[in-house]
C-alpha positions in Angstrom: 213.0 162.2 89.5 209.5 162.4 89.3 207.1 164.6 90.9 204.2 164.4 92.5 202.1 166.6 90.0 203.5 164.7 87.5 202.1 161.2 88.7 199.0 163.1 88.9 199.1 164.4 85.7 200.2 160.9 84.6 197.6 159.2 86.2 195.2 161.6 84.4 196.4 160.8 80.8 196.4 157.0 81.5 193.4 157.2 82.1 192.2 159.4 79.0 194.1 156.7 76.9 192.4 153.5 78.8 188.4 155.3 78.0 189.8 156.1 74.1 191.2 152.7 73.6 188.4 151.4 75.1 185.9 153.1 72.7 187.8 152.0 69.6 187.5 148.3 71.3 184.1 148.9 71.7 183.1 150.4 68.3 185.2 147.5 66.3 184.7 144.4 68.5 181.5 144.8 70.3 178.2 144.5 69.2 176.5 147.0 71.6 177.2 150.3 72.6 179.2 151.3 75.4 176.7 151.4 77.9 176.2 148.0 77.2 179.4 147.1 79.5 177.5 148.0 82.8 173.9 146.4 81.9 175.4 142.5 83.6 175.6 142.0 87.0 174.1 142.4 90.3 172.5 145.8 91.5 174.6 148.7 91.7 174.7 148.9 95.9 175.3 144.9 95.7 178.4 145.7 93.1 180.1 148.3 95.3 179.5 146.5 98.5 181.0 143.3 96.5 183.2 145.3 95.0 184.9 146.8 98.5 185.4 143.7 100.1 187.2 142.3 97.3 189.6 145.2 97.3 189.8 145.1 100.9 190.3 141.1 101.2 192.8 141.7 98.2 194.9 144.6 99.8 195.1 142.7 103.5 196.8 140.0 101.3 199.4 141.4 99.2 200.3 144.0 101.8 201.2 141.3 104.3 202.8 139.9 101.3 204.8 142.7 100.5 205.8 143.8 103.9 205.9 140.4 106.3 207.4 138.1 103.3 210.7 137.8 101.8 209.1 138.9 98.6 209.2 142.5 100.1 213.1 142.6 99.1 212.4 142.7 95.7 209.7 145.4 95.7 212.7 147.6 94.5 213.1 146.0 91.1 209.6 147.2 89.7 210.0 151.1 89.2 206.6 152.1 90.2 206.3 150.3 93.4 209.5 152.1 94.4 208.1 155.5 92.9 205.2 155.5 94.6 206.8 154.3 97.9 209.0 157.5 97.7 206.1 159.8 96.7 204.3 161.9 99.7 200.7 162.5 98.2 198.1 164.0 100.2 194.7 162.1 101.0 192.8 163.8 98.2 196.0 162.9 95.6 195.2 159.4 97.1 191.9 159.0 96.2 192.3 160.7 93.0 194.8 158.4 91.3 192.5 155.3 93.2 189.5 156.4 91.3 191.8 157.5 87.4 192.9 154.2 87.9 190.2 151.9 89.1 187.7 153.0 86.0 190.2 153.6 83.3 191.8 150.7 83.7 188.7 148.6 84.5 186.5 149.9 81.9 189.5 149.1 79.3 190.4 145.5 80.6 187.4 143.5 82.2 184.9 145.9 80.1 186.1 146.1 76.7 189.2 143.4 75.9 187.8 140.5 78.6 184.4 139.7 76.3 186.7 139.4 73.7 190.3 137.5 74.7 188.8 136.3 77.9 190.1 136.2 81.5 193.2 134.8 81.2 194.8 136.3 78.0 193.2 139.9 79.7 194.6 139.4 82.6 198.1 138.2 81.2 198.4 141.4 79.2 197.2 143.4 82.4 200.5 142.4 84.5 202.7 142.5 81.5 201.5 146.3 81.1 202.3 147.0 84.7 205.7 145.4 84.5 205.4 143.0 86.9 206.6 139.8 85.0 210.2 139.7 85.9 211.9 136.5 86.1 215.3 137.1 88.1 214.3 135.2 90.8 212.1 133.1 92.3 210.4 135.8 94.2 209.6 137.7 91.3 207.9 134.8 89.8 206.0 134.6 93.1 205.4 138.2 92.9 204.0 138.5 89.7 201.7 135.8 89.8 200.8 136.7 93.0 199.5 140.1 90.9 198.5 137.5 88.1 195.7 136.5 90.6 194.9 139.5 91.5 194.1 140.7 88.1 192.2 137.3 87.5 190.0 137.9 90.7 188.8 140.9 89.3 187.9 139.7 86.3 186.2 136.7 87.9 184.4 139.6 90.2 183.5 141.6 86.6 181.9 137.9 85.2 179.9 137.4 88.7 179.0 140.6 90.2 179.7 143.5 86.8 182.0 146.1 86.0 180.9 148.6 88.9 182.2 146.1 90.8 185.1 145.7 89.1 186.0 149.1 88.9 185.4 149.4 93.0 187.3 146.8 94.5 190.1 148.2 92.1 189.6 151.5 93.3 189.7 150.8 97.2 192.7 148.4 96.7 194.5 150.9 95.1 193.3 153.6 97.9 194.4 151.2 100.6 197.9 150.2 99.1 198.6 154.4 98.9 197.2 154.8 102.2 199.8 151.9 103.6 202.9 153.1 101.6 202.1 156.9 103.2 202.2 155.2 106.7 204.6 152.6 106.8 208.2 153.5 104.5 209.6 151.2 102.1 209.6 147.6 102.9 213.0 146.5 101.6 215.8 147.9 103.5 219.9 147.2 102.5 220.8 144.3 100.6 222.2 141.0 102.5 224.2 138.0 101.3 221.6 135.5 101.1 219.0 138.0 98.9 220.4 136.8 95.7 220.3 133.4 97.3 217.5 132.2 95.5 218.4 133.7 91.7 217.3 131.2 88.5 221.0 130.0 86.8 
């Protein structure tokens, strides 16, 4: 059973691993320096403003997914959405792993692979890292490109607005999807007949 210090400490190294891989990216497949993946874009105020209402827009849409939609009854299947509904962390532990993973994992994907496989092969690899391709069901082909389009969005955000932007509206989804798994419990509840109504023969 995991712990809560040990998504933290998890949270930590993932990120540590997204900035290395990141510099070897940069160093063998870029022709500028790292610094070089923030010059694009609007100002920085315009990118965070841009970038927090995307996550905001983006989190109001998938939560009412996940918790007013039959999709919500096959949140259990994907181990960390049922981890981190069963995890308790405090508000600080919430922003924490919000920020670890909105610029590790922006800075790796949209700022160092997206210049060079582009937006869809980036984003393709993103939800196939997370897990979420699963294709039991119906719903779980919903439900992963449902996060397909999510990851594309914020790739389309990184090409229009830069990856500050990026990096924000992946940060205050993630904050708002904690904050809404610590106040509401687990959407899926006990298994009826007609859940595996809809399974792929």
């Amino acid at each position: 059973m995991a712990t809560r210090s040990g998504l933290l400490l998890l949270s930590l190294v993932s990120a540590v691993i997204y900035v290395s891989l990141t510099l070897v990216i940069v160093h063998y497949f870029h022709d500028e320096p790292l610094a070089s993946l923030f010059d694009h874009g609007l100002a920085t105020p315009m990118q965070l403003l841009a970038g927090a209402v995307f996550g905001t827009l983006a989190a109001a849409g998938i939560s009412f997914v996940i918790w007013r939609t039959p999709i919500s009854e096959i949140l259990k299947d994907y181990g960390i959405v049922e981890l981190i509904m069963q995890m308790r962390f405090t508000r600080f532990d919430r922003i924490q792993i919000s920020l670890f993973a909105g610029v590790g994992e922006e800075l790796l994907f949209r700022g160092a692979m997206q210049p060079v496989l582009g937006i869809w092969l980036t984003s393709l690899i993103f939800v196939g890292i997370h897990g979420y391709f699963k294709f039991r069901s119906t719903r779980h082909i919903l439900f992963g490109l449902m996060m397909l389009a999510l990851s594309v969005g914020l790739g389309l955000l990184y090409e229009w607005a830069g990856l500050i932007a990026a990096m924000t509206a992946h940060a205050v989804y993630d904050f708002i999807m904690l904050e809404l798994t610590h106040r509401f419990p687990a959407p899926w509840g006990q298994e009826t007949p007609e859940e595996s109504s809809d399974e792929i023969l």
